[in-house]
N, CA, C and O atoms as a GROMACS GRO file, in nm:
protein
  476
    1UNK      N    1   4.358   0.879  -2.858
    1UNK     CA    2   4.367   0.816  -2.728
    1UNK      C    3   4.229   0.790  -2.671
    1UNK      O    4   4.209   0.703  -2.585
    2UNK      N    5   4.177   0.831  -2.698
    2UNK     CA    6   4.041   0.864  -2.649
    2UNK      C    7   3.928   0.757  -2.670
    2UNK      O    8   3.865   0.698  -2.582
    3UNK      N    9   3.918   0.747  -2.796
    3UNK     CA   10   3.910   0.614  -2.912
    3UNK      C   11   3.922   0.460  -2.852
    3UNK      O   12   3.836   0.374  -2.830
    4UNK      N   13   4.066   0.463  -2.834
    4UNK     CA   14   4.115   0.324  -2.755
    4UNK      C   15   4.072   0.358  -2.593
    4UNK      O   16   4.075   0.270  -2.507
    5UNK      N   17   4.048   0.437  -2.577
    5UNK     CA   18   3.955   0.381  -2.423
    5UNK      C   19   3.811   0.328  -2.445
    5UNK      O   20   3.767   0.219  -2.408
    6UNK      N   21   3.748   0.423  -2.511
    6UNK     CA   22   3.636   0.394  -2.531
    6UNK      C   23   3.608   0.278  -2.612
    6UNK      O   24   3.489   0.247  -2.616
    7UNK      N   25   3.692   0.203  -2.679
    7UNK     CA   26   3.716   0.013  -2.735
    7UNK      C   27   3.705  -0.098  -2.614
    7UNK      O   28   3.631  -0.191  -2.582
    8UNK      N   29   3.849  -0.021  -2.557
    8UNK     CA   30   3.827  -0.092  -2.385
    8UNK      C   31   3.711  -0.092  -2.309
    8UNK      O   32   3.690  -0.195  -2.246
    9UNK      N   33   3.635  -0.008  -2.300
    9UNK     CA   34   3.512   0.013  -2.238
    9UNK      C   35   3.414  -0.102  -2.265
    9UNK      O   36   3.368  -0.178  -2.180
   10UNK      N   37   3.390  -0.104  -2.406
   10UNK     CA   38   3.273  -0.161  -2.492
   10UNK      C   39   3.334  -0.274  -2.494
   10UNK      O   40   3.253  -0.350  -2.440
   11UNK      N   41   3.463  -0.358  -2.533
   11UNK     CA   42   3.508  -0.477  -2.491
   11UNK      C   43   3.514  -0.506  -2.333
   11UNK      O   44   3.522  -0.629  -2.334
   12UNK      N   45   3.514  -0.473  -2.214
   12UNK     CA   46   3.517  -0.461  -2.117
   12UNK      C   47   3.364  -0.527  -2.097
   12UNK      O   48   3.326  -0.640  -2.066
   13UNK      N   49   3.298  -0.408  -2.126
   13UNK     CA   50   3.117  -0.446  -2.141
   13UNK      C   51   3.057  -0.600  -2.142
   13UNK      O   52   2.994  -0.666  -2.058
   14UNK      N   53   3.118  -0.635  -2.306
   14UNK     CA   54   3.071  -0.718  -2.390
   14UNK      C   55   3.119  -0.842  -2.286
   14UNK      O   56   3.036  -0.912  -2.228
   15UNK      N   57   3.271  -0.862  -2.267
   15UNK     CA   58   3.309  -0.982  -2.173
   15UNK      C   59   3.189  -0.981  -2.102
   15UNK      O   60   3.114  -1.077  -2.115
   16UNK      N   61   3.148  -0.855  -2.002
   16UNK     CA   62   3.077  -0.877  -1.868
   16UNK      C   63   2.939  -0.948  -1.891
   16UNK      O   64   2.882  -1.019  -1.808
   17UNK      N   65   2.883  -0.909  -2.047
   17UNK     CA   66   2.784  -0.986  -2.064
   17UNK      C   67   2.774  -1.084  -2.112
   17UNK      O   68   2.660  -1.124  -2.091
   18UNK      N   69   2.843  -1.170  -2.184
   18UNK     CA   70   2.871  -1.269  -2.217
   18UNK      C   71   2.872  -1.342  -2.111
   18UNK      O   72   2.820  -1.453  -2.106
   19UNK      N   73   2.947  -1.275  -1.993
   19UNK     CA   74   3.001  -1.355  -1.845
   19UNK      C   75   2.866  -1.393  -1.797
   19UNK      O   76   2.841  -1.514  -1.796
   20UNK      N   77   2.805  -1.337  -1.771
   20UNK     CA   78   2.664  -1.266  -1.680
   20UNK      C   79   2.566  -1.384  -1.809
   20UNK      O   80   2.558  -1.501  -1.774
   21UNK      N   81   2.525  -1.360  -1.895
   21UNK     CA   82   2.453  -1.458  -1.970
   21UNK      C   83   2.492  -1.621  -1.975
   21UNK      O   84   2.408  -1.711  -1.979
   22UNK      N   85   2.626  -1.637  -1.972
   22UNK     CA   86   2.649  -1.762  -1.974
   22UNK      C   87   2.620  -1.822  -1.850
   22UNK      O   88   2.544  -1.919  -1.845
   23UNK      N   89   2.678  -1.771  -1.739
   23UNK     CA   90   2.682  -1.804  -1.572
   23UNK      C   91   2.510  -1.832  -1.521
   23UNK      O   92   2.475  -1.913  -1.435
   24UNK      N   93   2.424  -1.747  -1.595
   24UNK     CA   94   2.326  -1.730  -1.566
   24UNK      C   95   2.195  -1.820  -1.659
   24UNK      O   96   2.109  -1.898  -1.618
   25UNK      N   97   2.220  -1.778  -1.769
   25UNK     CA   98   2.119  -1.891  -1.836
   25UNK      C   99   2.038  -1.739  -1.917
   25UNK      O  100   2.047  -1.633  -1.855
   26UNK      N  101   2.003  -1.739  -1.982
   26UNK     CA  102   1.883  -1.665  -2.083
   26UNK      C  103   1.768  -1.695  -1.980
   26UNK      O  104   1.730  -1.601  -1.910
   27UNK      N  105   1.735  -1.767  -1.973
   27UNK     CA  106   1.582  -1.828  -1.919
   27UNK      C  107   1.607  -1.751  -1.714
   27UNK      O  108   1.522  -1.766  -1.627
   28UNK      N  109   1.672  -1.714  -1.704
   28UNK     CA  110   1.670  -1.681  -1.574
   28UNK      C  111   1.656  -1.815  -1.439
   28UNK      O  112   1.684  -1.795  -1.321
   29UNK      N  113   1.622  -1.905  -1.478
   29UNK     CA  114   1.593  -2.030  -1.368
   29UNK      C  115   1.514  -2.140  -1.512
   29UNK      O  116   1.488  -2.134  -1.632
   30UNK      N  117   1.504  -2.244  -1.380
   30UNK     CA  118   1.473  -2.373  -1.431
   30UNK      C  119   1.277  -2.366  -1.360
   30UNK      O  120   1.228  -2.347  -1.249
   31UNK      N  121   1.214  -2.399  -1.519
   31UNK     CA  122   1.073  -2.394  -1.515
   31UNK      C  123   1.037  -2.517  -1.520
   31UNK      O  124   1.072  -2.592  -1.612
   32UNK      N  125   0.937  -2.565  -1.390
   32UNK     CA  126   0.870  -2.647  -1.339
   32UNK      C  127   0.748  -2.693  -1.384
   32UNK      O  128   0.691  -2.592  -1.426
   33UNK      N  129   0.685  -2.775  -1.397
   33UNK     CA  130   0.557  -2.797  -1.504
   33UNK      C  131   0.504  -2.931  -1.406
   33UNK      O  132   0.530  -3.051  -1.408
   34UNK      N  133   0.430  -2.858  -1.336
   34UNK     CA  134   0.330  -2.956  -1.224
   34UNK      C  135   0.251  -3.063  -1.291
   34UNK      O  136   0.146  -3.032  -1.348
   35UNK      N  137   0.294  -3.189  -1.290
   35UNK     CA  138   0.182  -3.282  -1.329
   35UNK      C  139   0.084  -3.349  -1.258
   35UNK      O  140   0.050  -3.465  -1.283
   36UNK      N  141   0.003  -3.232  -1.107
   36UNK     CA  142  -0.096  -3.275  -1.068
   36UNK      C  143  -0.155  -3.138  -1.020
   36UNK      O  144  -0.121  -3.022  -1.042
   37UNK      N  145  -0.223  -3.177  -0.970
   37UNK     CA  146  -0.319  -3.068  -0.900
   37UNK      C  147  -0.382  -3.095  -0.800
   37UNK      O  148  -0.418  -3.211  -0.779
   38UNK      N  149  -0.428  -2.937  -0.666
   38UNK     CA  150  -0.503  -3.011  -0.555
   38UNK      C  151  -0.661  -2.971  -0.621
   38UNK      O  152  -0.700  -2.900  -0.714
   39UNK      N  153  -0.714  -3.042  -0.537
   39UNK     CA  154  -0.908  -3.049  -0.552
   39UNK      C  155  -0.955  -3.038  -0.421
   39UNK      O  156  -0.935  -3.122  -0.334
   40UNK      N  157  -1.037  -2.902  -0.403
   40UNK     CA  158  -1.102  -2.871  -0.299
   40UNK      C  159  -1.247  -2.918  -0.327
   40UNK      O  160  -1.327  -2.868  -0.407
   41UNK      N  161  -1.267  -3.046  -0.227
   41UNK     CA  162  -1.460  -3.044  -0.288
   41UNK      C  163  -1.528  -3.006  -0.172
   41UNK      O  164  -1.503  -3.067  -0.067
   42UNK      N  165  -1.618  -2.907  -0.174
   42UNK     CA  166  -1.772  -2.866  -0.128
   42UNK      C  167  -1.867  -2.962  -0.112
   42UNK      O  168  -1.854  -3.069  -0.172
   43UNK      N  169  -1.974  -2.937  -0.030
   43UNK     CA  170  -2.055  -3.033   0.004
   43UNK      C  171  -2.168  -2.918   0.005
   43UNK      O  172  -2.132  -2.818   0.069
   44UNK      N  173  -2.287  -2.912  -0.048
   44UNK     CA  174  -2.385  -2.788   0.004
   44UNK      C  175  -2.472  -2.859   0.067
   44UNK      O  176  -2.587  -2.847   0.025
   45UNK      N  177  -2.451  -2.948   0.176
   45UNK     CA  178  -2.533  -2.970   0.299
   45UNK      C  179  -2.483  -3.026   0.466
   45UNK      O  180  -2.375  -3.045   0.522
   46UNK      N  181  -2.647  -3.041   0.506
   46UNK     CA  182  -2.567  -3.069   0.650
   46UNK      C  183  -2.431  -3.177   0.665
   46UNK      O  184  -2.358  -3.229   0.581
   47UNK      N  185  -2.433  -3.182   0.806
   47UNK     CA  186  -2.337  -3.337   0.813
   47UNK      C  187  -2.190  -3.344   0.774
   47UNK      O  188  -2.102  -3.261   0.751
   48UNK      N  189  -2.196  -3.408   0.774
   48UNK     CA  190  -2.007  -3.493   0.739
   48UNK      C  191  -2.021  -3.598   0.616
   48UNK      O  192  -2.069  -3.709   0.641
   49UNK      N  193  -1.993  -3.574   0.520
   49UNK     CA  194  -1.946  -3.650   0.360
   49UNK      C  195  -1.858  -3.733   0.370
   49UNK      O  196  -1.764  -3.696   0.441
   50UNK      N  197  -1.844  -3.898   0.300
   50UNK     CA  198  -1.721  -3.908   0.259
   50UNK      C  199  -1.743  -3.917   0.127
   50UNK      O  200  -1.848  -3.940   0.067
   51UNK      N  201  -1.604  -3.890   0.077
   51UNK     CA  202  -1.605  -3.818  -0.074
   51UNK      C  203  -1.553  -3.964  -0.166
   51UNK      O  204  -1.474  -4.044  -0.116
   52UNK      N  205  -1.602  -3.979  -0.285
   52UNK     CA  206  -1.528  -4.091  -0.341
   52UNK      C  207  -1.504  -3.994  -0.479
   52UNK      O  208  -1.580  -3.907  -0.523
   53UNK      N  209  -1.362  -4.042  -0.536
   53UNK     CA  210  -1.335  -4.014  -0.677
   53UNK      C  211  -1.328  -4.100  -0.762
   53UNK      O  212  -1.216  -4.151  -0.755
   54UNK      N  213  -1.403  -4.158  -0.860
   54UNK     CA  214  -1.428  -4.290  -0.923
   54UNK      C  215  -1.472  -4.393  -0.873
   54UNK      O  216  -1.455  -4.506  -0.918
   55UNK      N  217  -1.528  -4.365  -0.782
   55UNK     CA  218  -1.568  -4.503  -0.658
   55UNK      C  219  -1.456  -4.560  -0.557
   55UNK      O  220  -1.470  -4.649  -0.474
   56UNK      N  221  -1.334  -4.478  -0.589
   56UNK     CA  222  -1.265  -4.468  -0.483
   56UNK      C  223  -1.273  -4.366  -0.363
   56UNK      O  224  -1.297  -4.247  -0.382
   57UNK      N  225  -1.246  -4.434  -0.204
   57UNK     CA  226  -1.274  -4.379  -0.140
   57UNK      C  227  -1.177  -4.268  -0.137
   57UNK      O  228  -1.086  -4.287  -0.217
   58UNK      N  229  -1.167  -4.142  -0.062
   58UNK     CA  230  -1.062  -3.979  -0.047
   58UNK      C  231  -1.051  -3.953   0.071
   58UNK      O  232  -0.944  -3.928   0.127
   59UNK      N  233  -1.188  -3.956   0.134
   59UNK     CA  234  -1.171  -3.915   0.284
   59UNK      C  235  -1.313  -3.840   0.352
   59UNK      O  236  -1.416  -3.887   0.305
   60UNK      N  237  -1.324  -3.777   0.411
   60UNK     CA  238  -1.405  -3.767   0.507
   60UNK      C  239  -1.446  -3.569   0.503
   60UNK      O  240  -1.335  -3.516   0.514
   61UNK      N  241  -1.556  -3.456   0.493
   61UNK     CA  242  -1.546  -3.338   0.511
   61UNK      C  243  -1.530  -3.347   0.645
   61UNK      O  244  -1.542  -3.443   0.722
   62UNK      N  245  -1.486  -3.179   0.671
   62UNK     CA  246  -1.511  -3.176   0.749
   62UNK      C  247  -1.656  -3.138   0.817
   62UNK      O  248  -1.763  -3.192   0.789
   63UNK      N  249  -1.626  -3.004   0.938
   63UNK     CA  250  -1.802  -2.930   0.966
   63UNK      C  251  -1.863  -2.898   0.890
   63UNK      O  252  -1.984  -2.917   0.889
   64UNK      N  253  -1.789  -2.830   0.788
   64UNK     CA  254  -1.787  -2.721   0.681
   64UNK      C  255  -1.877  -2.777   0.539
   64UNK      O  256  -1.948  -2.710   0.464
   65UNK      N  257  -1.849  -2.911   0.534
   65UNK     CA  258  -1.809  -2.964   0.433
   65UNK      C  259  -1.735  -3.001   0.314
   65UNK      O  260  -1.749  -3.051   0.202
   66UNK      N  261  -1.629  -2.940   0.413
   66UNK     CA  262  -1.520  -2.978   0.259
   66UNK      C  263  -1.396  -3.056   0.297
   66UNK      O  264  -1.350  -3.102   0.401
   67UNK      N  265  -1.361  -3.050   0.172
   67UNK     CA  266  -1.257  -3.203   0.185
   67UNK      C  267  -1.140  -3.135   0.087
   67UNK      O  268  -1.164  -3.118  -0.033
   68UNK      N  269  -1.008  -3.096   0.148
   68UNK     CA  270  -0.862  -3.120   0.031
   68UNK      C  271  -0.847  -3.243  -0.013
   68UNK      O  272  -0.866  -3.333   0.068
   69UNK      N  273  -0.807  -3.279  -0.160
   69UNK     CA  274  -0.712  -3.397  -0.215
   69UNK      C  275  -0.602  -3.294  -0.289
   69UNK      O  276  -0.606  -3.190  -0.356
   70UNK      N  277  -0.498  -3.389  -0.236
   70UNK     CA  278  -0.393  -3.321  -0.300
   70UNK      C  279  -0.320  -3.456  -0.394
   70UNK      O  280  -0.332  -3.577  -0.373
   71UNK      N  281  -0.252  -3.394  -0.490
   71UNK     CA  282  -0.163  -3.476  -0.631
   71UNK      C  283  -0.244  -3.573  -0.706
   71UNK      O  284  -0.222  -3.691  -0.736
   72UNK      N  285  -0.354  -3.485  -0.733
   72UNK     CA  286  -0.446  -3.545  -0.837
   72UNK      C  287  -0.421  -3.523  -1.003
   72UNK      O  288  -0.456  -3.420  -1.062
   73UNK      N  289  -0.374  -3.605  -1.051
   73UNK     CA  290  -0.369  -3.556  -1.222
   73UNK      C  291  -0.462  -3.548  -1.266
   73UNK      O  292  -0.559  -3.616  -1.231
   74UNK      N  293  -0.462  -3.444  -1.380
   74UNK     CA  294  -0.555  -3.367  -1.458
   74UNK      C  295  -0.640  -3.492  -1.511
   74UNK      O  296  -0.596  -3.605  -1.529
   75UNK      N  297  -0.789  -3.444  -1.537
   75UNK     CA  298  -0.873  -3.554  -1.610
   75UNK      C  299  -0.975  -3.521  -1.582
   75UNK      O  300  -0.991  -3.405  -1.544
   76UNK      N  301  -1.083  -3.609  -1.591
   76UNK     CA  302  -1.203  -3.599  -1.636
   76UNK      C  303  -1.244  -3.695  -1.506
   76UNK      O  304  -1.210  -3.813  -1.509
   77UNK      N  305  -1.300  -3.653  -1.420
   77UNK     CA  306  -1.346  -3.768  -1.276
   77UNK      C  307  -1.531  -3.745  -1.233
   77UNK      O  308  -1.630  -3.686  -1.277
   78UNK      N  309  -1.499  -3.816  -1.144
   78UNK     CA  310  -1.714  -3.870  -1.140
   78UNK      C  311  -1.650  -3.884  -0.969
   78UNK      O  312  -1.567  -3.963  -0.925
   79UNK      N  313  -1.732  -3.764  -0.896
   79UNK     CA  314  -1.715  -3.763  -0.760
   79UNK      C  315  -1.837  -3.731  -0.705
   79UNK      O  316  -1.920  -3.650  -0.744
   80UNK      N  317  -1.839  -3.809  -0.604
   80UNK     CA  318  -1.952  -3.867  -0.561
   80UNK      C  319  -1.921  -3.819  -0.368
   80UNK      O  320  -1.811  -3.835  -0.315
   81UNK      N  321  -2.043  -3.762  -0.294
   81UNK     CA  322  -2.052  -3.713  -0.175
   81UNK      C  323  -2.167  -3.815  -0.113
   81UNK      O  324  -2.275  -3.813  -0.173
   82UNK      N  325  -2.154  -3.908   0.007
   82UNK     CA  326  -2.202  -3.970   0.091
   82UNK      C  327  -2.222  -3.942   0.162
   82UNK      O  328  -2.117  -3.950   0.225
   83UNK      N  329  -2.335  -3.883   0.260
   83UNK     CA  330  -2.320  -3.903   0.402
   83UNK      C  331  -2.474  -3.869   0.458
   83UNK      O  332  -2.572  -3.869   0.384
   84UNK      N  333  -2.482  -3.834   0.639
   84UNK     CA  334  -2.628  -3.831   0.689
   84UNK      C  335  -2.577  -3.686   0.824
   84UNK      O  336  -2.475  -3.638   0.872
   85UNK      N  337  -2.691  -3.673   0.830
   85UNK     CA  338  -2.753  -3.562   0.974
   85UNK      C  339  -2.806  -3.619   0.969
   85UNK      O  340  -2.874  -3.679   0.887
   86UNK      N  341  -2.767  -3.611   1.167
   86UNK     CA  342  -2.854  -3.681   1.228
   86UNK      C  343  -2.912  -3.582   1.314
   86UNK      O  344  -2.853  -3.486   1.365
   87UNK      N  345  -3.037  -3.617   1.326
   87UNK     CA  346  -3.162  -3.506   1.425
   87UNK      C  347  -3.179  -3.531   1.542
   87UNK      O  348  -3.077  -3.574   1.595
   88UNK      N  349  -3.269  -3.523   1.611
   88UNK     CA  350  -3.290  -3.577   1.763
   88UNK      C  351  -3.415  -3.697   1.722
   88UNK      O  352  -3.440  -3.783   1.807
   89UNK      N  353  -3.496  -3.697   1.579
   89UNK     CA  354  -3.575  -3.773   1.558
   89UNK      C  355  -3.540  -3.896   1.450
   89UNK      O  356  -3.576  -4.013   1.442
   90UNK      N  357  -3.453  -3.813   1.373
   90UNK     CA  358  -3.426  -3.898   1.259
   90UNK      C  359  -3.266  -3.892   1.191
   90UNK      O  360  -3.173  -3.815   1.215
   91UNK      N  361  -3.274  -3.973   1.126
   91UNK     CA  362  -3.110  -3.962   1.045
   91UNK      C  363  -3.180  -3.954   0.903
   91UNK      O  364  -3.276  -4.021   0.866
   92UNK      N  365  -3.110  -3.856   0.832
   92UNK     CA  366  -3.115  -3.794   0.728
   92UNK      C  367  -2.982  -3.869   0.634
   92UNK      O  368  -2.870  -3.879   0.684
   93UNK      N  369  -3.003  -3.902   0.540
   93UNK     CA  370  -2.903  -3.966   0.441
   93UNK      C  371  -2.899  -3.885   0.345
   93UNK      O  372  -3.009  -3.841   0.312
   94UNK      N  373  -2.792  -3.840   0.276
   94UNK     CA  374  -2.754  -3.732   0.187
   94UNK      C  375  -2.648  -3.791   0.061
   94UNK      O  376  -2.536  -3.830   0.093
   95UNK      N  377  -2.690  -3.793  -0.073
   95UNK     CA  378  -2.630  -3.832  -0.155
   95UNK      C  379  -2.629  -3.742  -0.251
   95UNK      O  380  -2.721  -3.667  -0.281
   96UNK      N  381  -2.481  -3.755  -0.319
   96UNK     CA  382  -2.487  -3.628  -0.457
   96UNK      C  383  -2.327  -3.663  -0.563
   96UNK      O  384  -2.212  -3.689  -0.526
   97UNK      N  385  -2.363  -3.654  -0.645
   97UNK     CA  386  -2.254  -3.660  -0.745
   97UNK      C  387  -2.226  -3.566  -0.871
   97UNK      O  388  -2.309  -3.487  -0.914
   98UNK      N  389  -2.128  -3.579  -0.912
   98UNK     CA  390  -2.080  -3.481  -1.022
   98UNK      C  391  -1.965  -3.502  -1.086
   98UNK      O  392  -1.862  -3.507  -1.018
   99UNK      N  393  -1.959  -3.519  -1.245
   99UNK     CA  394  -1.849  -3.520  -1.297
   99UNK      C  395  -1.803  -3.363  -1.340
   99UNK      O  396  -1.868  -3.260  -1.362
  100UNK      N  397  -1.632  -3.400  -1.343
  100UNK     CA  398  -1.576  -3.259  -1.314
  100UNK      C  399  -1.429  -3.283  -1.402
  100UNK      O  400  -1.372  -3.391  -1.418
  101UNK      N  401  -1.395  -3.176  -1.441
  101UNK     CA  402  -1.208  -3.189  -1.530
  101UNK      C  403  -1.146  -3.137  -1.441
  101UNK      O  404  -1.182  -3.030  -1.392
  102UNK      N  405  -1.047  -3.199  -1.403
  102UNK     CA  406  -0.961  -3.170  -1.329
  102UNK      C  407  -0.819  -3.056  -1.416
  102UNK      O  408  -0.806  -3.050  -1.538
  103UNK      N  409  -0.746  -2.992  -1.332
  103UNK     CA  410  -0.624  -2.930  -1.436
  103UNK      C  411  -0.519  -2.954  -1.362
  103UNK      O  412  -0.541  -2.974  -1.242
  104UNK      N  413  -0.347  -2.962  -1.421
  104UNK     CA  414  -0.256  -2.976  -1.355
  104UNK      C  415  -0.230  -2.844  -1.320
  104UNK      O  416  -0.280  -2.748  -1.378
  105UNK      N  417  -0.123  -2.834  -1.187
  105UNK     CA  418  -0.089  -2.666  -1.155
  105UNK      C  419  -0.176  -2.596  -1.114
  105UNK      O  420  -0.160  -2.474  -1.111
  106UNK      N  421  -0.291  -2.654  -1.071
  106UNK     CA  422  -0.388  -2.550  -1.019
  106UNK      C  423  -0.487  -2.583  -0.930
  106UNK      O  424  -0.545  -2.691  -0.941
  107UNK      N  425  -0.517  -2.492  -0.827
  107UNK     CA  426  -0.666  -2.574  -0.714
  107UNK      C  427  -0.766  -2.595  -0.763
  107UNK      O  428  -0.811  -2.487  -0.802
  108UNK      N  429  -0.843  -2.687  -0.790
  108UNK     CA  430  -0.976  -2.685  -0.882
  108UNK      C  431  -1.041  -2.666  -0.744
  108UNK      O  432  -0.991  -2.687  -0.634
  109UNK      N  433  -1.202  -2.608  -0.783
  109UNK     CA  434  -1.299  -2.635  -0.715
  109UNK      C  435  -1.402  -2.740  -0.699
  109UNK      O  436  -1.454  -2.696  -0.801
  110UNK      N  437  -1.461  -2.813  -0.674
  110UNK     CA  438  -1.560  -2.900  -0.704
  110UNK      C  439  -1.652  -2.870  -0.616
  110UNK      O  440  -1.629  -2.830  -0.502
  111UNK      N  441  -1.733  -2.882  -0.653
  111UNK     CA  442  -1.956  -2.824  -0.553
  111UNK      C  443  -1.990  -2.989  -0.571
  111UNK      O  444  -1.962  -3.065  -0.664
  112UNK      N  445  -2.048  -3.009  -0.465
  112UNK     CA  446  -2.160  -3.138  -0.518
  112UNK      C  447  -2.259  -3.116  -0.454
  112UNK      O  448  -2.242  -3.075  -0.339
  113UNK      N  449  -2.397  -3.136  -0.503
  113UNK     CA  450  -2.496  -3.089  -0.463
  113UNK      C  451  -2.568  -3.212  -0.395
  113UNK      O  452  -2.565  -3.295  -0.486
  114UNK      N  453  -2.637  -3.276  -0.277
  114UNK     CA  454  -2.699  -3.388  -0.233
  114UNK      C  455  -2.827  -3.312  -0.220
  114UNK      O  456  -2.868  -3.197  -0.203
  115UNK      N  457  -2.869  -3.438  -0.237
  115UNK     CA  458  -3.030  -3.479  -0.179
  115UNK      C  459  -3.054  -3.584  -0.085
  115UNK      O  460  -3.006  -3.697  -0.091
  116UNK      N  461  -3.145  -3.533   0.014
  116UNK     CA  462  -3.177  -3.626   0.126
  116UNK      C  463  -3.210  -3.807   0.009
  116UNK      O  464  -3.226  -3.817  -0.113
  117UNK      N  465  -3.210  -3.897   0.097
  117UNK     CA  466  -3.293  -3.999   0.064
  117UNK      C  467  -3.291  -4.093   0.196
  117UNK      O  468  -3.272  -4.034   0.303
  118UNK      N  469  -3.305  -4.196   0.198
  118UNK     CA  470  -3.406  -4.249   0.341
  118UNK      C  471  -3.403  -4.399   0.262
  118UNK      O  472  -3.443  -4.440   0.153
  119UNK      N  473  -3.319  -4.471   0.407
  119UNK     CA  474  -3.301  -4.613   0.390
  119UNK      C  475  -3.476  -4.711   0.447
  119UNK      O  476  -3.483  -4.834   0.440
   0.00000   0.00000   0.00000
């Protein structure tokens, strides 16, 4: 008697997991595979930047100097930082560029470094 419970048990079991695996999936959920990425770019100087990515324009830093782009696909880009401080005597023009790989699924960083130059 004892026997045939303990059959029931382990068939009992087996349904529940079968139940529970099918209802559910092996994989636990449905996996997502980002095909872009955001890009935080830096500016290491005074002023306000606008930022170009391929000679396209992005937008503007802020105080700080930095600038979000968001849903950028992964690659290989040439970004380029524009801009000036201005003094009480003079305006300062600030230019700097850098190529950079971008990745999908992830915040990249980007630095661009300027140098004054003078129109």
């Amino acid at each position: 008697m004892n026997t045939k419970i303990i059959k029931k048990i382990i068939l009992i079991l087996v349904v529940a997991t079968l139940l529970t695996i099918g209802l559910t999936g092996c994989g636990g959920g449905i996996i997502i595979i980002s095909t872009t990425g955001t890009v935080v770019v830096a500016v290491n100087g005074p002023g306000r930047y606008d930022i170009y990515i391929d000679t396209v324009f992005q937008g503007t830093t802020d105080v700080y100097g930095q600038y979000t782009i968001t849903n950028v696909p992964g690659g290989n880009y040439y970004f380029e930082a524009d801009g000036f401080y201005q003094s009480p005597y003079y305006n300062y023009y600030y230019y700097g560029s850098r190529s950079q790989t971008t990745y999908n699924g992830r915040t990249n960083y980007v630095t661009i470094p300027v140098s004054p130059y003078y129109y």
